[in-house]
C-alpha positions in Angstrom: 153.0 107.7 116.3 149.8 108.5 114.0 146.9 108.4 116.4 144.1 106.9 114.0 140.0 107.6 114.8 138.0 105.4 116.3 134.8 104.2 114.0 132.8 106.6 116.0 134.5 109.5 115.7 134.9 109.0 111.7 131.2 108.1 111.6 130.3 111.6 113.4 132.5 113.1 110.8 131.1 111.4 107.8 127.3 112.4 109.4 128.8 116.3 109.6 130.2 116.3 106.1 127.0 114.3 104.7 125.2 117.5 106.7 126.9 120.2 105.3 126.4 118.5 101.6 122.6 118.5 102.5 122.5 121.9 102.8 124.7 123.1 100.0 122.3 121.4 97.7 118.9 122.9 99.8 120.5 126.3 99.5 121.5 125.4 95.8 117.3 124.5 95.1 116.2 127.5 96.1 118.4 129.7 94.2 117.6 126.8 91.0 114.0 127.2 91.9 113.0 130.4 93.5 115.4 133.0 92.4 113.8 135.8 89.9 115.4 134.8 87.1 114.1 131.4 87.5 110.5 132.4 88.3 110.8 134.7 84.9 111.6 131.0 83.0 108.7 129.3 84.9 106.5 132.1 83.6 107.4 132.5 80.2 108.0 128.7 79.5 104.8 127.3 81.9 102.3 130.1 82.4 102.2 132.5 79.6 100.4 129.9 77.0 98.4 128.9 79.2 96.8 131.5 81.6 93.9 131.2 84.0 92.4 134.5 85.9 92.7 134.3 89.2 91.1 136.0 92.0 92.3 139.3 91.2 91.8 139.4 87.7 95.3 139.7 86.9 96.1 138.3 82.9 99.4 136.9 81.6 100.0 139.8 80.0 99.3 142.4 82.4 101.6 140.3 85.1 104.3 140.4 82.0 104.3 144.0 81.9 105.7 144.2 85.5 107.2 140.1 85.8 110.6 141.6 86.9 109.4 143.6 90.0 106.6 141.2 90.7 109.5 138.1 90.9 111.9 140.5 92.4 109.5 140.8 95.2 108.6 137.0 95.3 111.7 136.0 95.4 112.8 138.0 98.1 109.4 137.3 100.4 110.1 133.5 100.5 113.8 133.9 101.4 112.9 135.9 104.7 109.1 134.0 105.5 107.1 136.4 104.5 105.2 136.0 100.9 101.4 135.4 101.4 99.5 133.5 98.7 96.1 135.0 97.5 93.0 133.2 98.0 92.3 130.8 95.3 89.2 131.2 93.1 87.3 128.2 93.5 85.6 126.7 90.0 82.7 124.1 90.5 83.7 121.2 87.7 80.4 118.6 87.6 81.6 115.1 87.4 78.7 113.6 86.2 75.0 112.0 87.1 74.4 111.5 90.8 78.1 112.7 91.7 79.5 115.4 93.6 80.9 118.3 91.4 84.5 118.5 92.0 86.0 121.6 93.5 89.3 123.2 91.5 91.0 126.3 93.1 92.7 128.8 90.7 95.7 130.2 91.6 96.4 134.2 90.4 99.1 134.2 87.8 101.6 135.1 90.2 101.0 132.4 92.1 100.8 130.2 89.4 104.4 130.9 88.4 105.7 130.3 92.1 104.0 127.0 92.8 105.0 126.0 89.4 108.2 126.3 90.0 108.0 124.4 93.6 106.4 121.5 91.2 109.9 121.3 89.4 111.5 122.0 93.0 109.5 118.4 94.4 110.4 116.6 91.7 114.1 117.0 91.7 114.1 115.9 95.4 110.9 112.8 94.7 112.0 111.7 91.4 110.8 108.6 92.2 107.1 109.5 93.6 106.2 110.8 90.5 103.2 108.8 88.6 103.8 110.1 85.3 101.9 107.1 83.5 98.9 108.5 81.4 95.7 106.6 81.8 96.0 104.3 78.4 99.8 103.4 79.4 98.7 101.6 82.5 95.7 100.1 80.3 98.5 98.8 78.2 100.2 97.3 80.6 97.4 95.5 82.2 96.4 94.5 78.5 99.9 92.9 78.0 99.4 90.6 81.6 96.2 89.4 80.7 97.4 88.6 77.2 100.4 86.5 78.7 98.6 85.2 80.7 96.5 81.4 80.4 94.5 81.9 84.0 90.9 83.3 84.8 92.7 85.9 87.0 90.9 87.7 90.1 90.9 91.7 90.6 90.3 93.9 93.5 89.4 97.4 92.6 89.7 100.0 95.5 88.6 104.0 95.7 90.2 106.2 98.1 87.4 108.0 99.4 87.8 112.1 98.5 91.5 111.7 98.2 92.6 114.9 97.6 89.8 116.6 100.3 91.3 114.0 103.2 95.3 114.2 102.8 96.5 115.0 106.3 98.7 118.3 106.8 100.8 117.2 109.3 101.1 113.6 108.2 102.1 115.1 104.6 104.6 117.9 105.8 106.5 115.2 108.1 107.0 113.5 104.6 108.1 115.9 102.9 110.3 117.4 106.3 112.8 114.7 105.9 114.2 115.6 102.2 112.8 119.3 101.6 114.8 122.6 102.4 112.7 124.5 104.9 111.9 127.5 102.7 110.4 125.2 100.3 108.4 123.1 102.6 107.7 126.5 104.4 106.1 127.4 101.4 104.1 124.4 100.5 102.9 124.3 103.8 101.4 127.6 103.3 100.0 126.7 99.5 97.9 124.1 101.0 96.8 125.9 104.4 95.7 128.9 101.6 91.7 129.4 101.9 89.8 128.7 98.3 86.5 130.9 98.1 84.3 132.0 95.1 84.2 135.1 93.3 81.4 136.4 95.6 82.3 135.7 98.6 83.1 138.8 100.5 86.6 139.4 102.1 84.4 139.8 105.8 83.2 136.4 105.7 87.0 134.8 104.2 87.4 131.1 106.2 91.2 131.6 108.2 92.5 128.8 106.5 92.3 125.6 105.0 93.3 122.8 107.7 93.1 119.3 105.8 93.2 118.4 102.4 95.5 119.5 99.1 93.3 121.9 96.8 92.8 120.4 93.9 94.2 122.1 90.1 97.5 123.8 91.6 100.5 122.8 90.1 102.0 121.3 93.2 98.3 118.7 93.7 99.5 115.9 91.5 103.1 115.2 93.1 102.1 116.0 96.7 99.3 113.2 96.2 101.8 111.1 95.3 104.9 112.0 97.5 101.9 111.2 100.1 100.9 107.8 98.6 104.6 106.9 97.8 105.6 104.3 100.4 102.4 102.2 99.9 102.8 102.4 96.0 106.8 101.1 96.6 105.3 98.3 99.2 103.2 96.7 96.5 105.3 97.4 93.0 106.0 93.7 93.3 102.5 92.8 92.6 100.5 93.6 89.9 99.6 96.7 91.7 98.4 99.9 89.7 97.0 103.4 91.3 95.7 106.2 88.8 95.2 109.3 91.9 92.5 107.6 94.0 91.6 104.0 91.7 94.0 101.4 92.9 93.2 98.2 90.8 95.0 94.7 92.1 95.3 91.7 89.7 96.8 88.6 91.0 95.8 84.5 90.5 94.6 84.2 93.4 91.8 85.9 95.6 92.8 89.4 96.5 91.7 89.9 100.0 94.8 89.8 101.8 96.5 92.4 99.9 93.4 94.2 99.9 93.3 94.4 103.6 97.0 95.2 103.5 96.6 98.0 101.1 93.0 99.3 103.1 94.6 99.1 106.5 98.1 101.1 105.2 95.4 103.5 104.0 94.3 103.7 107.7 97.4 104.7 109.1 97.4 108.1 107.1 94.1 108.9 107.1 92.8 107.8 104.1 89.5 106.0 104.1 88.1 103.8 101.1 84.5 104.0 99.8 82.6 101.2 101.3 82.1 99.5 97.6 85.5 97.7 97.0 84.9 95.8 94.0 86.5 92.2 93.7 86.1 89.5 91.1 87.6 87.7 87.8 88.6 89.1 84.8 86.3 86.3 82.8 83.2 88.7 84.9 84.4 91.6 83.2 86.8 94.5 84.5 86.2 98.5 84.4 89.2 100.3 84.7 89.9 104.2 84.1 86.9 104.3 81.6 88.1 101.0 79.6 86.4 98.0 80.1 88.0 94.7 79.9 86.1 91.6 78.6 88.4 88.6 79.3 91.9 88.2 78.9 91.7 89.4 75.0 89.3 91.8 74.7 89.1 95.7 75.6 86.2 98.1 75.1 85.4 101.5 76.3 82.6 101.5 79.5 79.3 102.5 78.4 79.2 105.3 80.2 82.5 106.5 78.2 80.7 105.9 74.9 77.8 107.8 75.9 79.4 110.7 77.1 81.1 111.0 74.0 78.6 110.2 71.6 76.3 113.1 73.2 79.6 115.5 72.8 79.8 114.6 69.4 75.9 115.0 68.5 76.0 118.8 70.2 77.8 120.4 68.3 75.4 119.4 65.0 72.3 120.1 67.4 73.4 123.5 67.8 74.0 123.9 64.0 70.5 122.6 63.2 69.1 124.8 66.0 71.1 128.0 64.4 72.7 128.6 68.7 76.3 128.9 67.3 75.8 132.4 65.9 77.9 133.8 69.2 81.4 132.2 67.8 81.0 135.3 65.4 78.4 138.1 63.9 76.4 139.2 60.7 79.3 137.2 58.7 78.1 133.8 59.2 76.0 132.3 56.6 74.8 128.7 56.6 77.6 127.6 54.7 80.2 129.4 57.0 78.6 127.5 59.7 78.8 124.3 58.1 82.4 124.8 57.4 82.6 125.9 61.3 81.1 122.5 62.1 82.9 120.3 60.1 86.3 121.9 61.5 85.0 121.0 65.1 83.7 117.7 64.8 86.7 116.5 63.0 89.2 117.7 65.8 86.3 115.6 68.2 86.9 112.7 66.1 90.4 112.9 65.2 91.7 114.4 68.5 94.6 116.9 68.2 98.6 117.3 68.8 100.3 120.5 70.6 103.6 121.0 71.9 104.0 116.9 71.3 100.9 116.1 73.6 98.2 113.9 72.3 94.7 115.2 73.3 91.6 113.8 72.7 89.0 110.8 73.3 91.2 108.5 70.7 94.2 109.1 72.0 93.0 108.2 75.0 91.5 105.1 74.1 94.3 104.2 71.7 94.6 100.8 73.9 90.7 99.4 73.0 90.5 95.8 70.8 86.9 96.5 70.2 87.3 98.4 67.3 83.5 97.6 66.4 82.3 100.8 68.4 84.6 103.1 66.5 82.2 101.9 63.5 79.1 102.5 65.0 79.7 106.0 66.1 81.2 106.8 62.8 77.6 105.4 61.6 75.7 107.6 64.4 77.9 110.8 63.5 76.4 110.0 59.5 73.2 109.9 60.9 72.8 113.2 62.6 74.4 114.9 59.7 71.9 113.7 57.4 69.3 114.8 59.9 71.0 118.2 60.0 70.6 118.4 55.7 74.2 118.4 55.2 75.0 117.2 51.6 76.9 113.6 50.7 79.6 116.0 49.7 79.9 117.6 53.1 79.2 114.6 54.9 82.3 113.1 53.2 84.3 116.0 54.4 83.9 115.0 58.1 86.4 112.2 59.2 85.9 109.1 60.6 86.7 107.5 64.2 87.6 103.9 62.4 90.5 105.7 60.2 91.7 108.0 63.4 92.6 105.0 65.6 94.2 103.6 63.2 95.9 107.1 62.2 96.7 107.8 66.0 98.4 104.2 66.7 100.4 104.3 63.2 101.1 107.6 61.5 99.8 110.3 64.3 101.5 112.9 62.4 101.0 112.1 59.0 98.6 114.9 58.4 94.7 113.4 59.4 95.1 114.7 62.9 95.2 118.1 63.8 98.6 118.9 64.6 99.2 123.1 66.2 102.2 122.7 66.3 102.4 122.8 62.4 101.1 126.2 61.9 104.3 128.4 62.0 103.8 131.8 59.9 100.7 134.2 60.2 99.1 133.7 57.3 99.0 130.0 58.4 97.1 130.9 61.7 95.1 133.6 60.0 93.9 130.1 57.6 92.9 128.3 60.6 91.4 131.4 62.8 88.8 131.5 59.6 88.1 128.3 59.5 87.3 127.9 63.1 85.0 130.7 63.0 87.2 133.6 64.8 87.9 135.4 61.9 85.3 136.5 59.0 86.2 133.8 56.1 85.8 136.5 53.1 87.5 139.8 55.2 90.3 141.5 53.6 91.4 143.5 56.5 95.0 143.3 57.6 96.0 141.7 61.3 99.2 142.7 63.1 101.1 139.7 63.8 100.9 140.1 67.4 96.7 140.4 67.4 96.9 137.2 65.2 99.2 135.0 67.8 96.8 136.0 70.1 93.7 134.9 69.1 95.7 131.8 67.7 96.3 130.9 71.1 93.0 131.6 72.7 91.4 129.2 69.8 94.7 126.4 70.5 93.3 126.5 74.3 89.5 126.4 73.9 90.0 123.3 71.8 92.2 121.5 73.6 90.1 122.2 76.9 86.9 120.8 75.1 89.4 117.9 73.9 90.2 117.4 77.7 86.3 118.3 79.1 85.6 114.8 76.7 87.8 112.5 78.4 87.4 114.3 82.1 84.9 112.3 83.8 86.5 108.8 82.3 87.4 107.5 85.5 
């Protein structure tokens, strides 16, 4: 007779074969993730366009030159626990008036390419911790429930006090222990134990390591914030609950308090404290939110801190022109009118904002969501102004593009041809054109460029743009 299992016996079974899955696909990640070949990929599709200098001075392309030994080596360190991450440079980023500068650590190349790669690595195992809503998408949204909505609503606004300075270690790594492969949460443990110092800080006086807190501007920050916030943003999805990194922001039709304790005493329980300010009241009162400010159940404006930000971006670059302080973007060749030309090009990519690789960068684009289109009218206005101050001519002026058409360019037609699109200039003599017009190349030269001199500079003018693009919608929220 067939002797059949008992229902423990078949459960330890299934448990054993459920195991031995677990581990084929953690052994499968890190050869996915962390083999050469896929470090190589990380490099050339993630890192090369967009280098930063770390602490050793290493650039992209001097890291390309020996990519195959270097990832060779990499590769081989994490499979036996032994790769050590340099020390991150620390950059100083001010956040504004009265606030505490924010502090980014800069990975070397090299270790760019590896934690970019254990990004991709988290989010195949936390593809549902990921926050990959942009600012003005979550604006939308809360637009379209006040729109459907007939009710003076109430709001609770909360701020997670230094988020990023205050996640716990061993609070996080127990997350992340319970779905990770332990060379990968070996080496995410060490990314955010690694020591961030400045440029002069002398190797004698290096701190041992970092012991609370995810540096901020690695390419691991953004999902290990969220894998850590991820069971409180699941709790509360049923409610109109929203969280941009540290602004949580509660809308219900009643009084918020008790989910606002809720949230503030979850918060608790990992460490996380809230600044003392939590800011509660009805829409009808007015709402700010992520730079936007909401007037009612219809209306949506930018704060007025927002506007004046970028109003004074938009006025320094003519300040400079009328002060002659541009003359380091190039030498003897630039003549008044090359530096009106130079101007013009700059302001209009302020104004207009500016496509690459598909992304949308720029102040419109980010407040694409705004009713108020009044204010896009009176900048345009103040931009006319300082022009005329400057002594540009009715002909120039007319040259320079206005906010009022770019909104309506960047909702309806973004890449009909008013915005700035880089991903449009294909062939050298079409990256020579815009090189000159920026400024980086002498407008009148003759000389010849080899292809390869041209595609660099190309790209170094593509990433100081967009990083300007990105310093005027930084300090939104």
């Amino acid at each position: 007779m067939r002797r059949i299992p008992d229902s423990g016996k078949m459960a330890a079974r299934k448990n054993r074969l459920q195991g031995t899955r677990m581990t084929q696909e953690r052994r499968k990640a890190f050869q996915e993730y962390f083999s050469p070949e896929a470090l190589r990929k990380v490099f050339i599709d993630k890192i090369k366009s967009k280098p930063s200098i770390g602490i050793d001075g290493t650039s992209a392309s001097a890291f390309e030159s020996s990519i195959r030994s270097e990832t060779e080596s990499c590769s081989r360190k994490i499979k036996s626990y032994k790769f050590k991450f340099s020390p991150y440079l620390e950059e100083v980023k001010s956040k504004g008036k009265n606030k505490l500068p924010r502090v980014i650590s800069k990975p070397t190349i090299r270790d760019k390419t590896l934690l970019s790669s254990a990004n991709k690595c988290l989010q195949s195992y936390y593809p549902d911790a990921i926050n990959k809503k942009l600012p003005n998408e979550i604006i939308r949204e809360i637009k379209e429930s006040l729109k459907n909505s007939n009710e003076d609503l109430f709001f609770c606004k909360i701020d997670i006090k230094s988020f990023y300075d205050h996640i716990n270690h061993e609070i996080l790594l127990k997350k992340l222990s319970r779905t990770v492969d332990k060379k990968t949460l070996w080496l995410i443990s060490n990314a955010i134990k690694n020591i961030t110092v400045s440029a002069s800080t002398k190797r004698k006086f290096y701190p041992t390591e970092n012991s609370l807190g995810v540096p901020q501007g690695l390419p691991i920050s953004n999902i290990l914030s969220d894998i850590y916030l991820h069971r409180i943003d699941k709790k509360f999805e049923s409610v109109n609950y929203r969280r941009y990194v540290d602004d949580i922001l509660i809308i219900a039709s009643k009084e918020t308090s008790k989910i606002t304790k809720d949230i503030k005493n979850l918060l608790y329980k990992i460490k996380l404290e809230t600044n003392e300010k939590t800011e509660e009241g009805q829409i009808s009162g007015g709402l700010e939110y992520l730079g936007y400010n909401f007037l009612g159940n219809d209306k949506v404006s930018v704060r007025d801190s927002s506007r004046d930000k970028f109003t004074a971006s938009l006025i320094a670059p003519i300040t400079r022109y009328k002060k002659g302080q541009d003359k380091s973007i190039g030498t003897t060749w630039l003549t008044i009118e090359t530096r009106k030309n130079i101007l013009i090009e700059h302001l209009n990519e302020k104004i207009t904002g500016a496509i690459s690789e598909k992304k949308r960068f720029g102040w419109i684009f980010y407040f694409i969501e705004i009713t108020d289109l009044k204010i896009l009218y009176d900048l345009d206005a103040i931009i006319k102004r300082e022009l005329k101050k400057a002594h540009l001519t009715p002909a120039e002026i007319s040259r320079v593009k206005r906010l009022s058409r770019a909104y309506h360019e960047a909702k309806h037609n973004p890449e009909g041809g008013y915005i700035h699109n880089y991903d449009t200039y294909k062939t050298t003599q079409e990256k020579i054109s815009a090189l000159r017009r920026f400024g980086y190349l002498d407008p009148n030269a003759s000389a010849a460029y080899a292809p390869e001199h041209i595609d660099a500079l190309f790209e170094r003018l593509k990433s100081n743009q967009l990083l300007q693009l990105e310093r005027d919608i930084g300090t939104m929220y």
